[in-house]
C-alpha positions, 0 to 999 in steps of 0.5 A: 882509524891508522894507527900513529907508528911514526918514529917521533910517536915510538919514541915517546911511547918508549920514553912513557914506558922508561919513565913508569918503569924508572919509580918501581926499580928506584922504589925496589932500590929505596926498600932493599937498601932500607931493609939492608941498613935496618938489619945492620942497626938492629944488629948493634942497636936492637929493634929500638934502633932510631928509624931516623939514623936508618934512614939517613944511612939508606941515604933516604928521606924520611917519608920514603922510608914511611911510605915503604914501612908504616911502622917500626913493625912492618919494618922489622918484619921485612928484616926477619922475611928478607933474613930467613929467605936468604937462610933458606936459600943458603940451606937449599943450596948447601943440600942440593950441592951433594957436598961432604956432609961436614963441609955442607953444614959448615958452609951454611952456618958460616953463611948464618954468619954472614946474614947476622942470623944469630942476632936477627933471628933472636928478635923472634924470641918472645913473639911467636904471637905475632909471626906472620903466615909468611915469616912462620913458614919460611922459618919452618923451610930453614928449619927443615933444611938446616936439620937435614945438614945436621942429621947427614952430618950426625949419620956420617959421624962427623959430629957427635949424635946428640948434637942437634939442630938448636944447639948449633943454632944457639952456639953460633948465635953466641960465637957471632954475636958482638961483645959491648965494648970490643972492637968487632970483625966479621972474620973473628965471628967465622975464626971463633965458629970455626975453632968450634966446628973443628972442635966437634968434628975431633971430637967426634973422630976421636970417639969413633976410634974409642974402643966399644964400650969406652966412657965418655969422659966429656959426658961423665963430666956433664953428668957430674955438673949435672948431678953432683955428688953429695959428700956427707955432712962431716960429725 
């Protein structure tokens, strides 16, 4: 039987092709654009934040946001998959870059920044339980990334060796994170992150130009808070 190649029959076929692919690349946009607002709302409003007002600021219906999320779950798991994804992708490439060490570690974490890491990660506290196979092994990808670009960083002296991969971490979770009732800015979580990294790296150059064997008054201060000394009780 001759196959229809008629220009009229192509057309159509072409039009039947356009119209399935149209709903995947719009139901791609819808779940991007959901997950994307999500994370800005968690951010703010923790994972409590009201599923209706992410939907409307997606610029959705709420049954598509249902049809792509069951659940509030499924959807803070997409928020935590999406972030450390891009964390990771931003680790990967800060290694593979062969920049300077320092530079390579900034630049991460001012792109940890930029992701609301420091906020959306915090939401994995307590729930280790309920880590997906997926989600546990691209934290374990960051994890590894990121503690290569401090060891580097640590090995060529541009932050002090007992600095690890947690503190900076936490550190720039806390400079990131938004105080309630203040007026909040991205570029004030890079300025307050990088006051701290230029901090760290005098820190550490200046340790390098002690003298062997020098106390480190920033440790004995440590130490003191620590272990404070007791005065005796006065007769």
């Amino acid at each position: 039987m001759p196959v229809d190649v008629t220009p009229e029959r192509t057309r159509a076929a072409a039009t039947g092709v356009r119209r399935r692919q149209r709903p995947r690349a719009d139901a791609a946009r819808n779940r991007e654009r959901i997950v994307a607002v999500a994370r800005d709302l968690f951010v703010v409003h923790g994972p409590e934040a009201p599923l209706d007002e992410i939907a409307k600021r997606a610029g959705i219906g709420n049954a598509t946001l249902y049809r792509h999320f069951a659940d509030r779950r499924s959807l803070l798991h997409a928020v935590l998959l999406f972030t450390m994804c891009r964390l990771a992708e931003h680790a990967e490439r800060a290694v593979e870059e062969n920049l300077d060490s320092f530079v390579a570690l900034r630049q991460f974490l001012h792109h940890a920044v930029d992701e609301r890491a420091g906020v959306v990660c915090g939401l994995l506290v307590d729930k280790e339980e309920q880590l997906s196979v997926e989600l546990s092994a691209q934290r374990r990808r960051v994890e590894s990334m990121a503690e290569e670009l401090v060891e580097r960083a640590r090995r060529d002296g541009h932050i002090r060796t007992d600095v690890g991969f947690q503190e900076l971490i936490v550190s720039m979770s806390q400079l990131a994170r938004p105080l309630p009732g203040i007026y909040y800015r991205d570029e004030d979580a890079h300025r307050r992150l990088q006051l701290f990294l230029d901090g760290l790296r005098v820190f550490a150059a200046s340790r390098r130009a002690s003298p062997a064997g020098a106390e480190d008054p920033a440790q004995c201060e440590l130490n003191s808070r620590r272990d404070p000394v007791r005065t005796p009780k006065q007769a």
